[in-house]
C-alpha positions as CSV (number, residue, x, y, z in Angstrom):
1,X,123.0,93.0,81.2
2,X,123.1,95.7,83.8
3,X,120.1,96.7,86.2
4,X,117.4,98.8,85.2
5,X,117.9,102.0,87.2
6,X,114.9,104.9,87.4
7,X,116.6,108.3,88.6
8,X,114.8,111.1,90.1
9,X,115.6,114.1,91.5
10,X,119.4,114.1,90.0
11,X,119.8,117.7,91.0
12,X,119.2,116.7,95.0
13,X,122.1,116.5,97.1
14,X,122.2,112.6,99.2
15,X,121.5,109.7,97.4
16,X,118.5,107.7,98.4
17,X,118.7,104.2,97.3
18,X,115.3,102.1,97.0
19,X,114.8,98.3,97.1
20,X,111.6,96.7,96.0
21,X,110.2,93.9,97.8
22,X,110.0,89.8,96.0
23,X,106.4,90.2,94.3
24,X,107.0,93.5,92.1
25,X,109.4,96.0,91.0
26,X,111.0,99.6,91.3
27,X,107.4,101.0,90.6
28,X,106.3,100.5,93.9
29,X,108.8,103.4,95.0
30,X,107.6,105.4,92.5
31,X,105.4,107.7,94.7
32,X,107.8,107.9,97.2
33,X,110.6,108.9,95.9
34,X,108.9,111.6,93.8
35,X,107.2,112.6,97.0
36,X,110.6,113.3,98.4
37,X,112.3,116.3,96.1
38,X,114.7,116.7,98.3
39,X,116.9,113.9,97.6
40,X,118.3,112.0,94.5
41,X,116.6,108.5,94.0
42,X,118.3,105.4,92.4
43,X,115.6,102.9,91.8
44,X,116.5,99.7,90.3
45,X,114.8,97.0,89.2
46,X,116.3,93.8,90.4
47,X,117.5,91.0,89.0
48,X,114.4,88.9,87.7
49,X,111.7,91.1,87.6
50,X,110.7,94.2,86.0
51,X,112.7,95.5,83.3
52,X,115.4,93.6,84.6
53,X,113.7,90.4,84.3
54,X,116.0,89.6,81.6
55,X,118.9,89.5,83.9
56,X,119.0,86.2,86.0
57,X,118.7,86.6,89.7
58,X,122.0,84.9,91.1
59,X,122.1,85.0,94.7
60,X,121.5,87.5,97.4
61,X,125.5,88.1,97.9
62,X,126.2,88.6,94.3
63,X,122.9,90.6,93.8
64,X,124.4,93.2,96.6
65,X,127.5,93.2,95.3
66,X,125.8,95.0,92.5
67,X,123.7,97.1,94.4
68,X,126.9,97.9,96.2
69,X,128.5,99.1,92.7
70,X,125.5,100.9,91.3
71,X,126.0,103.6,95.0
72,X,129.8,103.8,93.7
73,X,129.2,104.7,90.6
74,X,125.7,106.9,90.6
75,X,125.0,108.1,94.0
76,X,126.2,111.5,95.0
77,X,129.8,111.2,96.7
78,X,129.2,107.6,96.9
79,X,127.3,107.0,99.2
80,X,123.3,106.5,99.7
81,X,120.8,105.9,102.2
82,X,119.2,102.6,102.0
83,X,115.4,102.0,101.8
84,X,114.3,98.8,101.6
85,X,111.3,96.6,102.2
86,X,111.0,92.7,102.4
87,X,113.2,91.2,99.6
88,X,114.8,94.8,99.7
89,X,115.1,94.8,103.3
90,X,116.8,91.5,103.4
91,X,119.2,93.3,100.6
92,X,119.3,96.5,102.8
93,X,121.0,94.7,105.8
94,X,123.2,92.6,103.6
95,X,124.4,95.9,101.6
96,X,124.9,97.8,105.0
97,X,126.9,94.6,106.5
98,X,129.1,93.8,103.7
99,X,129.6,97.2,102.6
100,X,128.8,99.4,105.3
101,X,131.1,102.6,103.9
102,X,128.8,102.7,101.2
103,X,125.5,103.6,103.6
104,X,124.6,106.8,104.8
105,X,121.7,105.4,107.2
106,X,119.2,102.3,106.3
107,X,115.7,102.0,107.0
108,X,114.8,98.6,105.9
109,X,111.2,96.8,107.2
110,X,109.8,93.5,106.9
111,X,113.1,91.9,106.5
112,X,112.7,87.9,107.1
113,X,116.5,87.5,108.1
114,X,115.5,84.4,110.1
115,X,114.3,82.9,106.6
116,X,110.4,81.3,106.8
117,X,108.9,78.2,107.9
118,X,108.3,74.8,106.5
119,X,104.6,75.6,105.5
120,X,105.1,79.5,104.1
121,X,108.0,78.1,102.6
122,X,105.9,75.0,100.3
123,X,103.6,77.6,100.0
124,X,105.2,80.2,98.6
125,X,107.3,77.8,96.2
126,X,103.9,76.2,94.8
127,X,102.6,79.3,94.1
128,X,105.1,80.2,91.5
129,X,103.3,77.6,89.1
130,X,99.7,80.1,88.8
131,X,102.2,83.3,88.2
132,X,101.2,83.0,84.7
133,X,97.2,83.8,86.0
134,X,95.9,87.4,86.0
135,X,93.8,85.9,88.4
136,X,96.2,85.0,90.4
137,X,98.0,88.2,90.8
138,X,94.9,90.6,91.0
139,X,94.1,87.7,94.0
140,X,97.6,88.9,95.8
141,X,97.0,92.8,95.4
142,X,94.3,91.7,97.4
143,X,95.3,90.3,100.0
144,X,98.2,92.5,100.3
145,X,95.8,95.1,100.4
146,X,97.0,97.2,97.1
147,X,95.2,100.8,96.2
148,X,93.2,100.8,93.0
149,X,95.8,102.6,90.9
150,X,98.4,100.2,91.7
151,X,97.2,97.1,91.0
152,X,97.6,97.1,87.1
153,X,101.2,97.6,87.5
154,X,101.2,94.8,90.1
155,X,99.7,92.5,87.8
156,X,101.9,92.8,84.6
157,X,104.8,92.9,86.9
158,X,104.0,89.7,88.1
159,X,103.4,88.1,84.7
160,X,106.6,89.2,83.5
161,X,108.8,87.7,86.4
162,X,111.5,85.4,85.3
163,X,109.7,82.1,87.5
164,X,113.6,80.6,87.4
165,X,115.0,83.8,89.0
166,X,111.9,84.1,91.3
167,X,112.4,80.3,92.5
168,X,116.0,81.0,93.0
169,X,115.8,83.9,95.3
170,X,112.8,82.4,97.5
171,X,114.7,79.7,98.4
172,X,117.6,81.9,99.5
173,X,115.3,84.4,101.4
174,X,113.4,81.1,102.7
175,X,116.5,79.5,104.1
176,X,117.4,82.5,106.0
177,X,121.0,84.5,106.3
178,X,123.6,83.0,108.0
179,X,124.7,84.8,111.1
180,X,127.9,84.9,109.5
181,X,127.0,86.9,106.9
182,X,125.6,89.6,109.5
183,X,129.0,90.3,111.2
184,X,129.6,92.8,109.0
185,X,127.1,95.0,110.6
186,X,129.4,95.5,113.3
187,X,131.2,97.8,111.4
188,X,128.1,99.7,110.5
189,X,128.5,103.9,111.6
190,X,125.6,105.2,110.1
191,X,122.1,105.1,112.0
192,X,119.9,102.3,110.6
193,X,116.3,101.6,111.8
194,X,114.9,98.0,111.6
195,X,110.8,98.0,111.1
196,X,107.9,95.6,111.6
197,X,104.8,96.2,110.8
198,X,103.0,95.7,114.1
199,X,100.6,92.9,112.5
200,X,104.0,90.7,110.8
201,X,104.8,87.2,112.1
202,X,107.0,87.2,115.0
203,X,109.5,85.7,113.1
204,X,109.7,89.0,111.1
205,X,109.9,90.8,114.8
206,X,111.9,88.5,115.9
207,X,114.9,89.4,112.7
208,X,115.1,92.9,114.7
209,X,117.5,92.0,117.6
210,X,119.3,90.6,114.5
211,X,120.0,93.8,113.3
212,X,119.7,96.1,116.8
213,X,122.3,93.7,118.7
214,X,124.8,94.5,115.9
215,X,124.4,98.0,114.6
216,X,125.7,100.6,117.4
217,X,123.4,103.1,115.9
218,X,120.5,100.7,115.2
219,X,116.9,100.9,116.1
220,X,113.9,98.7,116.4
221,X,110.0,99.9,116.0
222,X,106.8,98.5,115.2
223,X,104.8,100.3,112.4
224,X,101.1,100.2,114.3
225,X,98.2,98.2,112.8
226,X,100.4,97.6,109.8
227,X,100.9,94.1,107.9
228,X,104.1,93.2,105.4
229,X,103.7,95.7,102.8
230,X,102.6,98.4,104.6
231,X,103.9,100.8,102.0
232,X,100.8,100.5,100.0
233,X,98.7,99.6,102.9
234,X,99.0,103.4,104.3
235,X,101.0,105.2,101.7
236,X,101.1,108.5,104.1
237,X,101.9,106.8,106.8
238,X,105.2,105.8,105.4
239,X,105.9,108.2,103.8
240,X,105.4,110.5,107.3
241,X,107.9,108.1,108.7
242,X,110.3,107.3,106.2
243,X,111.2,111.8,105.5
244,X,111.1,111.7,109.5
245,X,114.0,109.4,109.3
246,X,115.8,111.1,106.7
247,X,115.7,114.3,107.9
248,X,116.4,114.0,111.8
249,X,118.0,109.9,111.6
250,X,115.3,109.4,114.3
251,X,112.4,107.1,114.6
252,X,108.9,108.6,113.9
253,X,107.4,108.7,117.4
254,X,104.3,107.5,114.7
255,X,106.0,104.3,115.4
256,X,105.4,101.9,118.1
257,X,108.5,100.6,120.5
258,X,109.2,96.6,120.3
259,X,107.7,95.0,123.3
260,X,109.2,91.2,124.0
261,X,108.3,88.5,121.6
262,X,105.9,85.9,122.9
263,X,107.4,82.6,122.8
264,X,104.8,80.8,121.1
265,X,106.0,81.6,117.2
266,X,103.0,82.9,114.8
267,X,103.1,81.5,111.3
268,X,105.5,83.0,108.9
269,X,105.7,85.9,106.3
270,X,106.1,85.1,102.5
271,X,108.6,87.0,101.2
């Protein structure tokens, strides 16, 4: 079964590839990339979840492997800049390390390369079990601080996760990508900025000198007063900074610069 794919803007001239986060679906770009005319949007939904959910999640290589095929064959000249957030920005980096050729620039935020710790990680795991609440999902839009209009989609995404696929890619995002497997940034051309929103766990923060020591042309910056999914949190916001980036390749002087970690670590981020 291949990936659910929205298109916009065919007509546009660069590819803008988007990738959803762990806890919903391509509609969470939806806004987004309508908001930007300018340029052609691939949107898929990924394995799991969505109208993909039909299609088992694998792992994260395999998964942008895929990804890595859909640019190929549907993004103008073959090529796309990557967007991604959380679970997407995880899938971002990997895509730009492994087959960096394929990326025009990446912006990718909230991407928990370091993997989580012991307590996020039980938690997060156990809490696969109430997915089959309403309660529990409306619960999460709040506390991820959702607008009105979104939560409805945010719910029946949820319900219709496949929990097999879901448990399968935590555990993989959980355990963290091996160095290894970030080489391949190295070899990176394009410009790629590495977010955190300024609230995130430091080991969220701490996954930007990940990307920044490897990536000639990378960047690090915190988005200010913002927590994991700032997306939703301040649409405009990101939206501001994400077009500033694709029209100049600069960071948004919106965006904060990354001051030293402390060395005491904070808790983690769920995924």
């Amino acid at each position: 079964m291949n990936l659910h794919v929205a298109e916009l803007h065919p007509d546009a001239s660069e590819t803008v590839l988007y990738l959803h986060g762990g806890n919903v679906a391509g509609w969470m770009w939806t806004e987004q990339a309508a908001a930007l005319a300018d340029h052609h949007a691939l949107v898929p939904d990924l394995p799991g979840f969505g109208a993909s959910a039909g299609r088992p999640w694998t792992d994260l290589m395999a998964v942008t492997d895929d990804l890595a095929d859909l640019v190929r064959n549907r993004a103008h000249d073959g090529r796309a800049h990557v967007v991604g957030l959380s679970l997407g920005g995880v899938l971002g980096t990997l895509l730009a390390a492994r087959h960096p050729d394929l990326v025009r620039s990446a912006f990718v935020t909230g991407a928990a390369l370091r993997g989580v710790g012991r307590l996020t990680r039980w938690s997060g795991l156990a809490q696969v079990s109430f997915w089959s609440s309403p309660g529990y999902w409306n619960g999460l839009a709040r506390a991820f601080r959702l607008p009105a209009d979104s939560v409805d989609a945010f719910v029946s995404t949820g319900l219709g996760i496949d929990r097999d696929s879901a448990r399968r890619m935590m555990t993989q995002v959980y355990d963290g990508v091996p160095a290894a497997d970030l080489e391949g940034l190295r070899d990176l051309r394009a410009p790629m900025l590495a977010i955190a929103g300024e609230k995130e766990p430091q080991t969220v923060r701490r996954a930007l000198d990940d990307i920044v020591s490897r990536v000639p042309r990378a960047v690090a910056r915190l988005a200010p007063g913002m927590h994991h999914v700032w997306s939703a949190e301040d649409p405009e916001l990101f939206h501001d900074v994400l077009a500033h980036w694709l029209t100049t390749a600069e960071p948004s002087p919106a965006l904060l610069p990354v001051e030293p970690a402390p060395r005491q670590e904070a808790r983690d981020a769920g995924v």
